[in-house]
C-alpha positions in Angstrom: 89.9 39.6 101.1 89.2 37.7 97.4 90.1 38.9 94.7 86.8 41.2 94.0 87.0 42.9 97.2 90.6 43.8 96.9 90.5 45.0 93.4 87.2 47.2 94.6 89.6 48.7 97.4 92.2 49.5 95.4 90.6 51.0 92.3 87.2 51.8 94.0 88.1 55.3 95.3 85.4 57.4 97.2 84.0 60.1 95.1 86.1 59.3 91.8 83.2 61.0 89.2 83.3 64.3 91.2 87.2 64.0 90.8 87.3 63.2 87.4 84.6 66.2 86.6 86.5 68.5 88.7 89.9 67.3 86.6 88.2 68.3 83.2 87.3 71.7 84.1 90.4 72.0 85.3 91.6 70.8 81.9 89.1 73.3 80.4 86.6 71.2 78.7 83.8 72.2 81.1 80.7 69.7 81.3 80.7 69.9 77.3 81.4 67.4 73.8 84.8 65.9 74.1 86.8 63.4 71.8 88.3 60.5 73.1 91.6 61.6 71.9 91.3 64.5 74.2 90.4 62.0 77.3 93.2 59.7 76.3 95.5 61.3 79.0 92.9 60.4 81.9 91.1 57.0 80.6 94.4 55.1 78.5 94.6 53.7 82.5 98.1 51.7 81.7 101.5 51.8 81.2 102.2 54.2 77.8 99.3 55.2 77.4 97.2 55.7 73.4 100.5 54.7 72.1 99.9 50.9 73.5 96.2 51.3 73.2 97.5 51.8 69.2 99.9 48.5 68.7 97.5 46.7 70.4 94.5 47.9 68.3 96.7 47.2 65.3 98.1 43.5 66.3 94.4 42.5 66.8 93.3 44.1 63.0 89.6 44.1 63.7 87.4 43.9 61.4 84.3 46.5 61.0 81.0 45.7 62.5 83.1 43.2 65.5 81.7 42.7 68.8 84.4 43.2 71.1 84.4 42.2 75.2 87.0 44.8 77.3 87.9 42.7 80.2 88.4 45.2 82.8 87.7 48.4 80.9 88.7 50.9 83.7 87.1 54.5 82.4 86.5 53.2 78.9 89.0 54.4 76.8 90.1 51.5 74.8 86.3 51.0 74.0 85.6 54.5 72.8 89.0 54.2 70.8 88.2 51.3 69.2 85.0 51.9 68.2 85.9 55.3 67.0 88.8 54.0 64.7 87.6 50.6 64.1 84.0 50.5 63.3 83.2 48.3 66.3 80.7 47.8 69.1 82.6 47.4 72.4 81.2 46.1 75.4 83.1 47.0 78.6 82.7 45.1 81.9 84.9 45.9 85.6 84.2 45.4 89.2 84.2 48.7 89.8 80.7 50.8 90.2 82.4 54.2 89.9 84.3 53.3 86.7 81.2 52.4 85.2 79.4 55.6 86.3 82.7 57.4 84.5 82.7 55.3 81.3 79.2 56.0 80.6 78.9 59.8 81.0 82.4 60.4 78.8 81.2 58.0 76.3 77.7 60.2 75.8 80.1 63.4 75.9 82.1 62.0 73.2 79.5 60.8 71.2 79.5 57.1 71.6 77.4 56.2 73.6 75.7 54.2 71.0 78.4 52.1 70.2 79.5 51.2 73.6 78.2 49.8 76.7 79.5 49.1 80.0 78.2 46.9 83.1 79.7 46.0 86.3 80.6 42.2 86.4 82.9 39.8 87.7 85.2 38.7 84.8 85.8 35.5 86.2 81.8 35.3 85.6 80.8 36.8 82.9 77.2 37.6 82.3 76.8 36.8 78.4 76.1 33.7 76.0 78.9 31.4 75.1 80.6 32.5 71.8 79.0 35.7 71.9 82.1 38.1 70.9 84.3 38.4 67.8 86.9 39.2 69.9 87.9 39.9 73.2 90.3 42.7 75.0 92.4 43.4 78.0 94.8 46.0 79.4 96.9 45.7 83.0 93.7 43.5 84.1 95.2 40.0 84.8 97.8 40.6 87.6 94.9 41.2 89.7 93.6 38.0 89.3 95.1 35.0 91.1 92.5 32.4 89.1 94.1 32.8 86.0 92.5 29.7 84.1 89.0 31.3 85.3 90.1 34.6 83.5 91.1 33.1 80.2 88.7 30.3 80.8 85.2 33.1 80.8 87.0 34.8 77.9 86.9 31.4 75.5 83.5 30.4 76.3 82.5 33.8 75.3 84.6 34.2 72.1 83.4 32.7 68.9 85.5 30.3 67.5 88.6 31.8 65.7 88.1 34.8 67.6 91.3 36.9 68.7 91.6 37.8 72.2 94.1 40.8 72.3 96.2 41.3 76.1 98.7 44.1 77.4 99.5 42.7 80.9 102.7 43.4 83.3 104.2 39.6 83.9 106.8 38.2 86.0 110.5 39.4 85.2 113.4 37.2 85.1 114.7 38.1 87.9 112.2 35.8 89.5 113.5 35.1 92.9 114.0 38.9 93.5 111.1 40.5 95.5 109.2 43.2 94.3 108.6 46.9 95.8 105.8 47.7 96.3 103.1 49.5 96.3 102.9 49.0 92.6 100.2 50.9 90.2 98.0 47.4 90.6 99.0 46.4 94.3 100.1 48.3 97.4 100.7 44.7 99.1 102.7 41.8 97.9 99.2 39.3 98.8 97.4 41.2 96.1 100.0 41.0 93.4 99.4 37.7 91.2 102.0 38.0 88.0 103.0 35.2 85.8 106.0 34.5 84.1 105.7 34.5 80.3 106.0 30.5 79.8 103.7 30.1 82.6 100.7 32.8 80.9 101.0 31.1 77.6 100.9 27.8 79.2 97.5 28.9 80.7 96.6 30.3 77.5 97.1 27.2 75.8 95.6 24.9 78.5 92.5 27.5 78.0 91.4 26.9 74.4 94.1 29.4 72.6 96.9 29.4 70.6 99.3 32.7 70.7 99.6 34.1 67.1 102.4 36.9 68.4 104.2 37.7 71.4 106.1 41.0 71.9 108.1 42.1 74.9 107.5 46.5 76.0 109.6 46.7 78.6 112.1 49.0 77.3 109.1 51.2 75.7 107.2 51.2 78.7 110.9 52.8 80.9 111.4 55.0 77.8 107.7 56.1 78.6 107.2 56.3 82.6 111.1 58.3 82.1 109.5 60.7 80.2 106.5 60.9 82.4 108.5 61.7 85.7 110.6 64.7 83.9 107.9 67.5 83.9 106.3 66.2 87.1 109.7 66.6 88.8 110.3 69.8 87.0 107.1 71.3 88.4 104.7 71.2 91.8 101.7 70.2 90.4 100.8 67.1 87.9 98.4 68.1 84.6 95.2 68.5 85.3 94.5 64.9 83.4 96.6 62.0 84.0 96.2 58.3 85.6 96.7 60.0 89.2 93.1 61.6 88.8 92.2 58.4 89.8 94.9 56.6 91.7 95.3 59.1 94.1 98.1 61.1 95.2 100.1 57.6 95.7 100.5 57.3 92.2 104.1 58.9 91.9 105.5 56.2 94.3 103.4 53.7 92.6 105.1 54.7 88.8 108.3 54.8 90.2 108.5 51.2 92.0 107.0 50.1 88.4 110.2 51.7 86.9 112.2 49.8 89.3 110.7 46.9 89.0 111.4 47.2 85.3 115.0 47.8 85.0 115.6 45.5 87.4 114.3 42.5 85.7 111.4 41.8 88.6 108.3 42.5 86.0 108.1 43.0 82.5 105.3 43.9 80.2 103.7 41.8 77.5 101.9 42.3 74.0 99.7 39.2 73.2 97.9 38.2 70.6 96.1 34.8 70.7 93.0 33.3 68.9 90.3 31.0 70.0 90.3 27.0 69.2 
């Protein structure tokens, strides 16, 4: 399968909306007005969560009034975040119809539906004007993608000139020649696994019309985090009604714990970037 059909398999589940409406009853917020702090445990769809949504949010220091593109924006969180907290209008695009459906119905429940908008598209073809965005966004997107000059290719031609294109992706650890186990939270096969090693991203990066402004290394927040994730799931028979495995499935615990693995044992690691447009 390419790329688009693969990611659609593994993220598109069958009746995710009814899931995720059944999960916030559950949670006891009914079909009602929500905030996105109070979705942030079901739509901050990466490793730690708000709290990496946060650094990332504040590495990038947008600017009020921005136009900002969320390259794979999963449920929408980041985009309701940051345009609650930043004064921004978002625009969120994924491959994958049910997210979609799910970003716009909890953006209208939380009020912000007017400064967001989401479509489905292909981000290795995106559907807008060249230099169109202030800045561009993307969270645990890129490991999905094996054309990774196409990714940060589309994202320049779309980016004004100057403008900051903030990542959080899992790379390649250094303990390259050690294979990873799988299934992983972004691939239950090795063939649809496509991670980079640091040098190798920013080279791309670079070669693609950026220069990186920072570079900061989360591996040992994101163990610190997916530790304290497993001790109440192990401590009890049921996971919280809101959580990444509304929408993973119930694979997800063998999923987060091969990503912990992974981690301390130097096969992947995670990566803060910040970079800004030639």
């Amino acid at each position: 399968m390419n790329d688009a059909a693969t990611i659609n398999a593994h993220y598109g589940a069958q009746a995710l909306p009814d899931r995720v409406a059944q999960a916030l009853r559950e949670a006891g917020f009914g079909d009602g007005r929500l905030t996105w702090r109070e979705l942030a445990p079901l739509d901050q769809f990466h490793v730690r969560g708000l709290a990496a949504t946060q650094e990332l949010a504040g590495a990038l220091a947008l600017q009020p009034g921005s136009t900002v593109l969320d390259v794979g924006c999963g449920l929408g969180g980041a985009a309701r975040f940051l345009a609650a907290n930043f004064d921004v209008h978002v625009t969120g695009i994924d491959l994958c119809e049910p997210f979609i459906e799910i970003a716009e119905q909890l953006s209208a429940r939380a009020g912000l539906g007017d400064r967001v908008a989401f479509e489905r598209a292909d981000a290795l073809a995106l559907p807008f004007d060249d230099a169109q965005f202030d800045a561009a966004w993307t969270q645990h997107v890129a490991m999905n993608i094996s054309d990774r000059a196409g990714l940060y290719g589309e994202i320049r031609r779309v980016l004004k000139p100057g403008g900051a294109f903030a990542i959080y992706d899992v790379v390649q650890g250094e303990n390259e020649d050690a294979p990873l186990t799988f299934p992983v939270p972004w691939a239950r096969e090795p063939q649809n696994s496509f991670l980079l090693a640091p040098a190798a991203m920013r080279a791309v990066l670079e070669a693609s019309g950026f220069d990186i402004v920072s570079w900061r290394d989360t591996a040992d927040a994101a163990l610190a985090w997916l530790a304290a994730q497993a001790a109440p799931a192990a401590a009890s028979n049921a996971p919280p009604p809101l959580g990444i495995h509304v929408v993973m499935g119930p694979g997800f615990g063998a999923m987060a714990a091969n990503l912990a693995s992974n981690l301390k044992t130097g096969r992947v690691g995670l990566a803060q970037v910040i970079a800004r447009a030639r």
